[in-house]
ZAKE-228821 format. One record per atom (N, C-alpha, C, CB): residue in one letter; x, y, z. Coordinates in steps of 0.05 Angstrom, whole numbers, plus 5000, padded with zeros to 4 digits. Glycine has a CB too. Example, Ala and Ser with C-alpha at 12.3 -4.5 7.8 and 13.67 -1.06 7.14 Angstrom:
BEGIN
a526448865156;a524649105156;a526449345156;a522649115181;s525749555142;s527349795143;s525850015157;s528249885114;
***
This chain:
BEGIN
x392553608063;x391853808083;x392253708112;x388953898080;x391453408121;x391953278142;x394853288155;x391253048136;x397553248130;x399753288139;x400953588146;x401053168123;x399353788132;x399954058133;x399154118168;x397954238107;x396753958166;x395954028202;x397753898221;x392753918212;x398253698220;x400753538228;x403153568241;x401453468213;x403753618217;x406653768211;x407254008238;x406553958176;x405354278233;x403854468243;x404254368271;x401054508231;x401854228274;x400654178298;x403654068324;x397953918290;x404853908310;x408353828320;x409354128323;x410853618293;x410454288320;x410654458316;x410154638342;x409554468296;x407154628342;x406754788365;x407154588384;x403954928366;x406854308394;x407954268419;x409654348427;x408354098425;x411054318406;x415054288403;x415754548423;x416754378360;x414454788416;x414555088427;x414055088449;x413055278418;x410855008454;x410255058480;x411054828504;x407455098479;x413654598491;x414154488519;x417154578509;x413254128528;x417754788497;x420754918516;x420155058530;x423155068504;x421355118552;x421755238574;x423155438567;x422855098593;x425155498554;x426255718547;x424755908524;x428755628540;x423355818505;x421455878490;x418655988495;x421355688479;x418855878518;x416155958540;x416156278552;x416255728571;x419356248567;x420356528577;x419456738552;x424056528583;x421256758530;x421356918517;x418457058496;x423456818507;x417856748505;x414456848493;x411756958508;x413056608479;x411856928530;x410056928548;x410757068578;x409356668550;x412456988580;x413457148609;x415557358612;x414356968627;x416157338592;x418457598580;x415857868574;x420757458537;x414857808556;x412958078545;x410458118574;x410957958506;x410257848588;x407557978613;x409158048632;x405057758627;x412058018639;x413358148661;x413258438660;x415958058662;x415658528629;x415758708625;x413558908628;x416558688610;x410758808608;x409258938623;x407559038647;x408758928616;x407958798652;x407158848691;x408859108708;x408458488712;x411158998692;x414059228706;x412859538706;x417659228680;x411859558675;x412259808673;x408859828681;x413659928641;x407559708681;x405059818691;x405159868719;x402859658686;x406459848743;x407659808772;x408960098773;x410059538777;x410860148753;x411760398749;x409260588745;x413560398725;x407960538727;x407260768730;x403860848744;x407760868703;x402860618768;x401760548775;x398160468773;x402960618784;x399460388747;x396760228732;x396060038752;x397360048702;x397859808756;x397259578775;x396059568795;x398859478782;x396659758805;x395859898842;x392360038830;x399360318859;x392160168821;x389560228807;x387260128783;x390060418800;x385960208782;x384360178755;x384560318730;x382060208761;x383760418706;x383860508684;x382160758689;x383260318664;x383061058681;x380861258684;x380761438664;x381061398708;x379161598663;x379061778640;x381061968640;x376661918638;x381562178626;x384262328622;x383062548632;x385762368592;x382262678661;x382262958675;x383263058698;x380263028677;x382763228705;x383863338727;x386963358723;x382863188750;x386863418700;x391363418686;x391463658710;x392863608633;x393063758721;x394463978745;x396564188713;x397563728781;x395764328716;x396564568697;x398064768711;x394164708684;x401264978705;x401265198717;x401365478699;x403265168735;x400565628701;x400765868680;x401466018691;x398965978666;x404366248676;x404266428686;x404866588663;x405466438707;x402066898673;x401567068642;x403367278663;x397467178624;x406067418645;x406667568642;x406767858625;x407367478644;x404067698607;x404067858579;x401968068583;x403267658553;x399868008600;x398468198605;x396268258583;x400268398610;x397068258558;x395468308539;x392568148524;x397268328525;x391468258510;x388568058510;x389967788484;x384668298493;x392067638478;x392267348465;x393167298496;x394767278434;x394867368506;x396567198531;x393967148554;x399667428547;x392067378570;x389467308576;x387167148561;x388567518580;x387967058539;x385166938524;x385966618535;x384966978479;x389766598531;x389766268530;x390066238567;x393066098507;x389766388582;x389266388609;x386866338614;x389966588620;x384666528601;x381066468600;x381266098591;x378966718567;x381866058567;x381265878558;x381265548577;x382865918537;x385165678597;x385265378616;x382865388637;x388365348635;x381365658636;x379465688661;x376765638656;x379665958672;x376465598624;x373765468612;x371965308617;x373965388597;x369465278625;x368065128628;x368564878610;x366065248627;x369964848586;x369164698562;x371764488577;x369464868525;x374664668583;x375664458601;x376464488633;x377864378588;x373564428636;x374964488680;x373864268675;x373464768715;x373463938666;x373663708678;x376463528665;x370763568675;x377963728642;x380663728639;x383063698650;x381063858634;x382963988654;x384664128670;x384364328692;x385964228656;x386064238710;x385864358744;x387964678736;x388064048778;x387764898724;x389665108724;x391165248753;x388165318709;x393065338759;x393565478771;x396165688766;x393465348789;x394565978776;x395966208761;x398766198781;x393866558760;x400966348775;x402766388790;x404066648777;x404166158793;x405866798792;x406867068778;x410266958774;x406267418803;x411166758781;x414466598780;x414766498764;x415466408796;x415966498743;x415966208731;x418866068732;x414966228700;x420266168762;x422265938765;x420965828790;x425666028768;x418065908810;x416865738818;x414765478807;x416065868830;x414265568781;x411965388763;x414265248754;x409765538736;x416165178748;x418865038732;x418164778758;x423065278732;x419264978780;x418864748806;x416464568809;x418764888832;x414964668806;x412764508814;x411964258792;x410364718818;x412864328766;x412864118745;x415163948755;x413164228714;x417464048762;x420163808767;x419563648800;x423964028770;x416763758808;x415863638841;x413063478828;x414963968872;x413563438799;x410963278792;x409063358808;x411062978795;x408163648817;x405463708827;x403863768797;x405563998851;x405263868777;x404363908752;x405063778729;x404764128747;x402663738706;x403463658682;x405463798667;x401463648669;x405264028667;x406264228649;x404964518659;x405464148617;x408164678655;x407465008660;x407765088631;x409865198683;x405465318619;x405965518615;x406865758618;x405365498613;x408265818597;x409566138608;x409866308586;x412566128622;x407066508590;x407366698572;x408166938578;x405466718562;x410267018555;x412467188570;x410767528562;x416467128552;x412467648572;x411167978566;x411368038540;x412668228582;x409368238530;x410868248498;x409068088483;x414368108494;x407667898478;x407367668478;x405267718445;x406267538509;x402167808469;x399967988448;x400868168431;x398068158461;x402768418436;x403668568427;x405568498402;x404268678445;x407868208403;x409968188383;x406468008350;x414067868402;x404867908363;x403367898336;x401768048327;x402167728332;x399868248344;x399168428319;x399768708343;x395168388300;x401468718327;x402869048341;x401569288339;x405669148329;x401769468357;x399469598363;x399269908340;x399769658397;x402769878340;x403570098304;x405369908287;x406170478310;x405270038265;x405869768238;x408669838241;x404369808196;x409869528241;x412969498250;x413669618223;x414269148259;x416669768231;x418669858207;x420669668195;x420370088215;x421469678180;x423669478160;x425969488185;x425069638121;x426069708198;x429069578217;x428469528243;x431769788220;x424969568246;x425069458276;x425469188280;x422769508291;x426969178307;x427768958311;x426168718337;x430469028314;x424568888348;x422368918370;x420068828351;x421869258385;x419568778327;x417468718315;x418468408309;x416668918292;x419868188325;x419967898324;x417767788344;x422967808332;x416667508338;x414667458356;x415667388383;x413067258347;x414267408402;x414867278427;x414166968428;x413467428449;x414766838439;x414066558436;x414066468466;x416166378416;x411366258468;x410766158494;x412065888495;x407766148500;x413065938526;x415165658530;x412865458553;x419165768550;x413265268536;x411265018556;x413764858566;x408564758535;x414064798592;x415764748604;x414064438613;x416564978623;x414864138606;x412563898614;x414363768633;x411363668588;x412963578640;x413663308661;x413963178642;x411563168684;x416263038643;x417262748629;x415862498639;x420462688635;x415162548670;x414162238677;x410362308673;x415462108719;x410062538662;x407362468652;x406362548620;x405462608672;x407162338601;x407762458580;x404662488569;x410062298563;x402962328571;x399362308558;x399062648567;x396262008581;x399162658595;x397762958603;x399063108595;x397163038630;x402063138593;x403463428586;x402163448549;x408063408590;x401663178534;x402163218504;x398963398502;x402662868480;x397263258527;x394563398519;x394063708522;x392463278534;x396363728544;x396564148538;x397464228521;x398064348554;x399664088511;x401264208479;x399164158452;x404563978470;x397463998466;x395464038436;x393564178435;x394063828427;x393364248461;x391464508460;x392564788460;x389864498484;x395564818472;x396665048462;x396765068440;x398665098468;x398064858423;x398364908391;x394764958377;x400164568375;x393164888382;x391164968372;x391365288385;x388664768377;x390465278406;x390265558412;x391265748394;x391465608435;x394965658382;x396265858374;x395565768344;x399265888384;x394965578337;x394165618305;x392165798306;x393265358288;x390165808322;x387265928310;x388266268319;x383665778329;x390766278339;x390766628333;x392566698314;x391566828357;x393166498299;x395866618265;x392166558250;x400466228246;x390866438235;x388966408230;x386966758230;x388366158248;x386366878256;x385067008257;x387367308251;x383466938280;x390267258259;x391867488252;x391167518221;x395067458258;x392267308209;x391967308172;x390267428164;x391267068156;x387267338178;x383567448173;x383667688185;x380767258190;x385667768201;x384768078203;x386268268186;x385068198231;x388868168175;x390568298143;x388168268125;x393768098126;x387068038115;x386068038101;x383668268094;x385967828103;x382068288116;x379468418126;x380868738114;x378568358168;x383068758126;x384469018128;x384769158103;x387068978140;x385068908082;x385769038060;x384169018038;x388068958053;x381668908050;x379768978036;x378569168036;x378568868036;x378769298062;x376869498076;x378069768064;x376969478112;x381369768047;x382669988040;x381569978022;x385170028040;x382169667999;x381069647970;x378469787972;x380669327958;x376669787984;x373669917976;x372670207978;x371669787992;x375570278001;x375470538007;x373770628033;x374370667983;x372570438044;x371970488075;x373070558103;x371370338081;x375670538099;x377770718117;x380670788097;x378870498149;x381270898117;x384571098108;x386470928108;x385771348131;x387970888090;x391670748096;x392370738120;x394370928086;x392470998125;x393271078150;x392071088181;x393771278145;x388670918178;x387570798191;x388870538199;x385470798182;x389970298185;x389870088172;x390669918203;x391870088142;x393170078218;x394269928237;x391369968260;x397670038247;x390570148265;x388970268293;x386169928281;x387270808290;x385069928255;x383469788249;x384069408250;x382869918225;x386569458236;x387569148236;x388168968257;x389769128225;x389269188287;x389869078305;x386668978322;x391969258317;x384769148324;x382469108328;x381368818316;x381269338319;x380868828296;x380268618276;x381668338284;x381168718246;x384268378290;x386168178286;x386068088321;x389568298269;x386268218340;x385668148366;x383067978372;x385468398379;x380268098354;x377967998361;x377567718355;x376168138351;x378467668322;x378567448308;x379967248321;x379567488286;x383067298333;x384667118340;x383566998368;x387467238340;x382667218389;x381567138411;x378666958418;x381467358420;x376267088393;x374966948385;x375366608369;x374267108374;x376466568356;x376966418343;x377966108368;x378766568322;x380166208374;x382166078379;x380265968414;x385566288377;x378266128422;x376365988448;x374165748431;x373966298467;x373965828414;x370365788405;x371765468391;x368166118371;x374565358376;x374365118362;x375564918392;x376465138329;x375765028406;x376864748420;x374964698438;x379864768435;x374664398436;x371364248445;x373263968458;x368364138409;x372663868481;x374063638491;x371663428486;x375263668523;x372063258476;x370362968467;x370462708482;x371362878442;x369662628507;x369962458515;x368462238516;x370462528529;x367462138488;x365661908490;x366561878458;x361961958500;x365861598450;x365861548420;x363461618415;x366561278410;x362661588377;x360261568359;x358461408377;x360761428327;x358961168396;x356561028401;x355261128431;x357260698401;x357061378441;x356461528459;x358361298489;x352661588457;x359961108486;x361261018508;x363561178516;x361960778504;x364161208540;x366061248552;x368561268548;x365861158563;x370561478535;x372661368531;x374461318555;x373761498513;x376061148552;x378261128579;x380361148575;x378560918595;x382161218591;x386061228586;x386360908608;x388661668607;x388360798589;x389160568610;x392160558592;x386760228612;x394260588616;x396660658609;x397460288594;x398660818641;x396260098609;x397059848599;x395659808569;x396259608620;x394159888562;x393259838536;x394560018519;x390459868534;x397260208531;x399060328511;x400960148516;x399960628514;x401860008536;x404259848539;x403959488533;x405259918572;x402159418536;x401459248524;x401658988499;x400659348525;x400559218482;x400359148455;x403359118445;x398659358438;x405159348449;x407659348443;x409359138450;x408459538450;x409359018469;x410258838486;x409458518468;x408758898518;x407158538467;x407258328456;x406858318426;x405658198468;x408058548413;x407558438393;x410658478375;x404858558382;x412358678401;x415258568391;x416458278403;x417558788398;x415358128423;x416257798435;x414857678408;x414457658473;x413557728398;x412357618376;x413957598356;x410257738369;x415657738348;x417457808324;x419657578330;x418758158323;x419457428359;x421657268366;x420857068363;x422857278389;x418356988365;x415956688359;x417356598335;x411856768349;x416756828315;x416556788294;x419056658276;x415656998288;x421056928288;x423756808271;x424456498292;x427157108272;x424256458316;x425056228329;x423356058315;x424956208359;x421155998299;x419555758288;x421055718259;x416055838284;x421655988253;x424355918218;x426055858228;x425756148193;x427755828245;x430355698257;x430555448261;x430955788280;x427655338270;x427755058272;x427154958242;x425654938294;x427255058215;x427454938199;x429454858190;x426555008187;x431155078195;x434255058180;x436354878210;x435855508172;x434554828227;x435954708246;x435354448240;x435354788273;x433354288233;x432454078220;x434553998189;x429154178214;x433954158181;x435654108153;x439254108158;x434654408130;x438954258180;x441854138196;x443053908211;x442354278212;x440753848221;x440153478234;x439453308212;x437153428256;x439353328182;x438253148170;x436053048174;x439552998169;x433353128189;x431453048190;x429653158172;x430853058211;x430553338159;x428253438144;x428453298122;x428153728139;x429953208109;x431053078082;x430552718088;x435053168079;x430152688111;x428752408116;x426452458120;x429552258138;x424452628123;x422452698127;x420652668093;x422852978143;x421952788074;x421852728045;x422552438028;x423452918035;x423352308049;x423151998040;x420251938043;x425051768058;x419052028059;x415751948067;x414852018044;x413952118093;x411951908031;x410552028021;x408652258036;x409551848009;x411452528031;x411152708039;x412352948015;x412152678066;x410653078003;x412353367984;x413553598004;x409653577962;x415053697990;x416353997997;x415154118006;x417254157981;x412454227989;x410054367990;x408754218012;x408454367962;x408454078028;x406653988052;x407554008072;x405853748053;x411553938062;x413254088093;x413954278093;x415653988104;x414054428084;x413454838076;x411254888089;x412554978038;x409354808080;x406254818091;x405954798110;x404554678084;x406154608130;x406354408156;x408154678178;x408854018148;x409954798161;x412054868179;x411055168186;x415354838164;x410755308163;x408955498159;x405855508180;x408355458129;x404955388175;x402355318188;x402855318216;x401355048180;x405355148224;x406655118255;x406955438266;x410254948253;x408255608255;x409055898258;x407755958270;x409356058240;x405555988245;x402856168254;x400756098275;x401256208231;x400355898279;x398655818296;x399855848325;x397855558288;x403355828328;x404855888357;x403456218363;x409155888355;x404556338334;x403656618342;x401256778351;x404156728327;x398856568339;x396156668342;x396656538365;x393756598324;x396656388377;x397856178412;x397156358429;x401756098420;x400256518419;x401656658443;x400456918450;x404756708437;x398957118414;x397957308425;x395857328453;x397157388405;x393457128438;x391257018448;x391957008479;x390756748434;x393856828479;x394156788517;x395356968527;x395756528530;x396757268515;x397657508525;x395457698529;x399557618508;x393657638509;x390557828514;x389457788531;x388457808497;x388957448533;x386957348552;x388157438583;x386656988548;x390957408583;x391857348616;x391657658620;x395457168624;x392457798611;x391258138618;x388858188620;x391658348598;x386958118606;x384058198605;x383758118636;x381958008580;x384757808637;x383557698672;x384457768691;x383657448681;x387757848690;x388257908718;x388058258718;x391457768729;x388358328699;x388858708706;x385558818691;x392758918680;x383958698684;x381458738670;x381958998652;x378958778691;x384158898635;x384859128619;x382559058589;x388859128612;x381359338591;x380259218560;x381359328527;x376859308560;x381759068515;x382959178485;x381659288476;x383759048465;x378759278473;x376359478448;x375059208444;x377859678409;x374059248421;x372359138406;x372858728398;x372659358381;x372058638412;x373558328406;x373758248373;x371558058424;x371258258365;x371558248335;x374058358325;x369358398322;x374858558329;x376358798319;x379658678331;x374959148334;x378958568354;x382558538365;x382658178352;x383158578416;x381458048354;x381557728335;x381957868312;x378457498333;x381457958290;x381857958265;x384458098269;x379758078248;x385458338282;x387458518282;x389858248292;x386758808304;x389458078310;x391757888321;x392457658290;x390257668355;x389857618278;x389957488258;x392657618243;x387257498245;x392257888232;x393357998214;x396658018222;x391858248210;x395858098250;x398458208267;x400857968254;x397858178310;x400057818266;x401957488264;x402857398234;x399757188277;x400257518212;x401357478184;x403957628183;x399257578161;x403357858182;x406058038176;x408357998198;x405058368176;x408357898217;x410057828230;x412257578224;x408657808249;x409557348217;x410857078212;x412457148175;x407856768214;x410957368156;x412257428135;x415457468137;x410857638126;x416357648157;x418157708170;x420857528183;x416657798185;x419157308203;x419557078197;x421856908176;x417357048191;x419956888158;x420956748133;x422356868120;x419356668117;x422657058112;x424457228103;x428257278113;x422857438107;x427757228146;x430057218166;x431356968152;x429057188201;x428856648161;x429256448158;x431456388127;x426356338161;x429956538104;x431056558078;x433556598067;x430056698068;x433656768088;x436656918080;x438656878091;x436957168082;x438556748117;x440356608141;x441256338120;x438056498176;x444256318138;x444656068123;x445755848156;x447756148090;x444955928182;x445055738204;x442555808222;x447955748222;x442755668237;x440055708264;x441655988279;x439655338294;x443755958278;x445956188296;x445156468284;x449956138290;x444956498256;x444856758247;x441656808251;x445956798216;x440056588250;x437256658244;x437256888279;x434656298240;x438056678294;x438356848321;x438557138321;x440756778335;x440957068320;x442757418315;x440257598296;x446857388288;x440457528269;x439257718256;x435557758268;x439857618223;x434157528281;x431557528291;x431957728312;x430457238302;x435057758334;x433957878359;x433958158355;x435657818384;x436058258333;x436458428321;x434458648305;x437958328310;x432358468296;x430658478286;x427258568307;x431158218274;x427558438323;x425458408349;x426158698360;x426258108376;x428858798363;x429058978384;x427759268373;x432259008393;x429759228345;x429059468320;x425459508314;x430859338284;x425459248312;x422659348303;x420159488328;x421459068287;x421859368351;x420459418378;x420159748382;x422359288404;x422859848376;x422960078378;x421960358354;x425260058385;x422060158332;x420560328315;x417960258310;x421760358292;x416960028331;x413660048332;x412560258354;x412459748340;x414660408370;x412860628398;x413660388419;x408260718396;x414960168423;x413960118446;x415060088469;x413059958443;x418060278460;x419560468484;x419060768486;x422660458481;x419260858457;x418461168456;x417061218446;x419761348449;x415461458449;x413761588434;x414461748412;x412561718449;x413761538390;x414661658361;x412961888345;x414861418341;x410862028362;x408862288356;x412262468356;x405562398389;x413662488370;x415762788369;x417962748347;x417562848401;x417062578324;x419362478311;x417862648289;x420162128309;x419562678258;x417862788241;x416562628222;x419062968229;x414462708205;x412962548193;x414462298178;x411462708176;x416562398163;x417362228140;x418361948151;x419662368123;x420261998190;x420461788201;x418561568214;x421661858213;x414761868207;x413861588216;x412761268195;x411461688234;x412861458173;x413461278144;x414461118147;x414761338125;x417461128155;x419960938163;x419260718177;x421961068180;x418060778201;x417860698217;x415760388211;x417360928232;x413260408186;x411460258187;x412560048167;x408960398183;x415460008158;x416259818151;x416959578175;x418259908136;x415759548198;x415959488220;x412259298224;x416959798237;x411659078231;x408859008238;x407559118267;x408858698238;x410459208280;x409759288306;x407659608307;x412859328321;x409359748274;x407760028268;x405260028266;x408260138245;x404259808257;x401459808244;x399659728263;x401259628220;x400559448288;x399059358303;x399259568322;x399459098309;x401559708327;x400159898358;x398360118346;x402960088382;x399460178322;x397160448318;x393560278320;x397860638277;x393360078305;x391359958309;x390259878334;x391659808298;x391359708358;x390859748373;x390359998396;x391559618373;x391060108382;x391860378413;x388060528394;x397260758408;x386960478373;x385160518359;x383060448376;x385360408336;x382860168368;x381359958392;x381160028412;x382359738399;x383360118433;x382360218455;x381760458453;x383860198474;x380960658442;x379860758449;x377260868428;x381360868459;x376260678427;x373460518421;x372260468394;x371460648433;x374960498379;x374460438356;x374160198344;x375860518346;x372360078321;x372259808317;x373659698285;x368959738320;x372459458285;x373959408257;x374159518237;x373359248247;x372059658228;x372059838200;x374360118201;x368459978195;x374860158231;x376560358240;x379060248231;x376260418269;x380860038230;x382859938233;x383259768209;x382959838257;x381459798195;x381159668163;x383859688143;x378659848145;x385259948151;x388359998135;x389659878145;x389760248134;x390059838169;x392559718185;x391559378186;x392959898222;x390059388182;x389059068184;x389958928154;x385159048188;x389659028130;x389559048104;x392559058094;x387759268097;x394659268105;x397359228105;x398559088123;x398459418104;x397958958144;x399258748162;x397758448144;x398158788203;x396758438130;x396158148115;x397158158087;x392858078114;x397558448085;x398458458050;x401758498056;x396858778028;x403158588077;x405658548091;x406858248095;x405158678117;x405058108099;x404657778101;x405757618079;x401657708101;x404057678063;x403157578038;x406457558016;x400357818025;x407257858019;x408757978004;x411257758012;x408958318009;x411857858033;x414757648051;x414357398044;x414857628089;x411657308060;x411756998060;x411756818024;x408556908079;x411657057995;x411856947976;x415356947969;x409857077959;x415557147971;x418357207974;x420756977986;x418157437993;x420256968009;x421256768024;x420656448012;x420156818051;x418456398009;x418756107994;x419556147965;x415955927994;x419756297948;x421656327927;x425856197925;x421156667927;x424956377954;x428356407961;x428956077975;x429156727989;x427056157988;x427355757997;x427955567981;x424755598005;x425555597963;x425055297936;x428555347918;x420955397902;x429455647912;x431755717899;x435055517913;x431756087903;x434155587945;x436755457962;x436355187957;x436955517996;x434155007949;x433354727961;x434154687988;x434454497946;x432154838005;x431654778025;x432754498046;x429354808019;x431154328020;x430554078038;x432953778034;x427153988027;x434253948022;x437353818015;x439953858042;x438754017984;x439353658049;x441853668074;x444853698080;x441753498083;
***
């Protein structure tokens, strides 16, 4: 065990006195994020809660669904939300979103109430009986606030398909029993189906701004940019610590190293051990140096130590696997940077992979970067360990899987043969 620490412990000097190794681990991922926190002026400020989003609406529709989701932006439940303002243009509301005075315009067009529950029962060839559909027009450079109106439009509009259905339904019961006429059915359904949808679609949306323990939640744009950052430079730790094996075994030092009374299994171990401990290193001093200079907070410390724990398993699994299959330090490169960028981007931590469809985001969690930002982005916002128990649980069983894998394939090459 002494040489395993050893071994290891060499290892990490080795890392932290390159200078070039240093860049890519540490000042590569806190630049970048500094960069983009400057952009979007985190740096210049502090961290705040998500209100006062600037909204523009314009109801052309006139009717009571197109007035309900107008009431609704004007709601007590969200005026510490959203700031609404009505307009009768909507190639002036277009403007004012492309003058970033607004998150996002709505625009509900005329027609609107009327194309879902029509006021006489559409015929097989009308063609005036298609729905109207509301166009949300967003800001790109504010993507948190525009997604939080689209989630409240889309609720809005689920709960008035919801109450349309419940007023067919209502409708056709009310024939089945014989309490109105057939030929009542539209004058009743539309009634029914207006009240329900309008009702409905005010009464479920509730804005929540505190967790279960009643704290504060906060938006801090760096605790979305963050985590990502360092935990695709991480994917570079990792494969650069398997490179120096096969770079060793390329110098003949590793194969003199086994003249010692030293096993395979202790310099596997040793080397292994080395990995992980750079990576727990590097997260650690990416957490710490944010926490101190931008007082960004991750959540729950318990919760972000065990999550960095895990993070780095499935990472360094990853690692070894590169290391395995490479047959120079040159490819480990290539295929590691290759690897770092891909997985960067299918962890979120250029785009926002919510507009992608489900099955890609499946895809996507063959990646350690998938698991640690959803987890962290958890954490911040105030969730703790038992919250993050899946993603904690497949970034160590992600680990596990590779890192057996990989010494299979190792012990198969003889490694330690020069």
């Amino acid at each position: 065990m002494k040489k395993i620490f050893l071994i290891g412990w060499k290892d990490v000097l080795i890392a932290f006195r390159d200078p070039a190794a240093l860049i890519l681990m540490l000042a590569a991922p806190f630049l970048l994020t500094l960069g983009l926190g400057a952009v979007t002026g985190r740096v210049t400020s502090s961290a705040s809660t998500i209100n006062s989003i600037p909204v523009v609406l314009v109801n052309q529709d006139g009717g009571q669904i197109g007035n309900a989701l107008v009431a609704l932006f004007q709601s007590t439940e969200l005026k510490d939300l959203v700031i609404p303002t009505l307009l009768t243009d909507p190639r002036i509301a277009r403007q004012m979103v492309d003058q970033d005075k607004a998150a996002a315009a709505i625009l509900i067009p005329a027609g609107f109430s009327l194309s879902i529950i029509p006021s006489n029962p559409p015929s097989a060839t009308d063609s005036s009986s298609q729905v109207v559909t509301i166009t949300l027009y967003t800001n790109p450079t504010r993507p948190t606030s525009s997604g939080v109106v689209k989630t409240i439009v889309d609720q809005f509009m689920s709960q008035v398909e919801v109450g349309r259905v419940g007023g067919e339904v209502a409708v056709g019961q009310l024939i089945a029993s014989g309490l109105i006429q057939p030929q009542r059915a539209a004058q009743v359904g539309q009634v029914i189906g207006v009240n329900q949808a309008v009702a409905s679609s005010v009464s479920v949306i509730s804005i929540k701004n505190t967790t279960a323990s009643g704290k504060a939640v906060k938006f801090d744009i760096l605790a979305l940019l963050a985590p990502g950052m360092a935990l695709m430079f991480l994917m570079y730790t990792t494969s650069h610590g398997g490179r120096s094996l096969l770079t060793e075994r390329a110098m003949g030092t590793l194969p003199r190293l086994l003249v010692t009374p030293t096993s395979i299994t202790q310099v596997l171990g040793g080397k292994i051990f080395g990995i992980y401990l750079t990576g727990v290193l590097q997260m650690l001093i990416l957490v710490g140096a944010s926490t101190l200079l931008f007082k960004l907070d991750w959540g729950d410390p318990l919760g972000v130590v065990v999550l960095l724990l895990a993070a780095v398993a499935g990472a360094v699994g990853w690692g070894l696997i590169i290391t395995a299959l490479a047959r120079t330090p040159g490819q480990v490169n290539a295929i590691g940077s290759a690897i770092m960028l891909t997985f960067g981007i299918l962890g979120g931590t250029f785009i926002n992979m919510a507009q992608f469809p489900a099955w890609f985001s499946v895809l996507t969690h063959i990646s350690p970067n998938a698991w640690g930002v959803d987890a962290f982005n958890v954490l911040a916002q105030g969730g703790g360990l038992m919250d993050i128990a899946n993603q904690v649980a497949a970034l160590f069983l992600m680990g596990a899987i590779l890192f057996t894998a990989a010494v299979l394939i190792l012990r198969r090459r003889n490694i330690a043969q020069g």
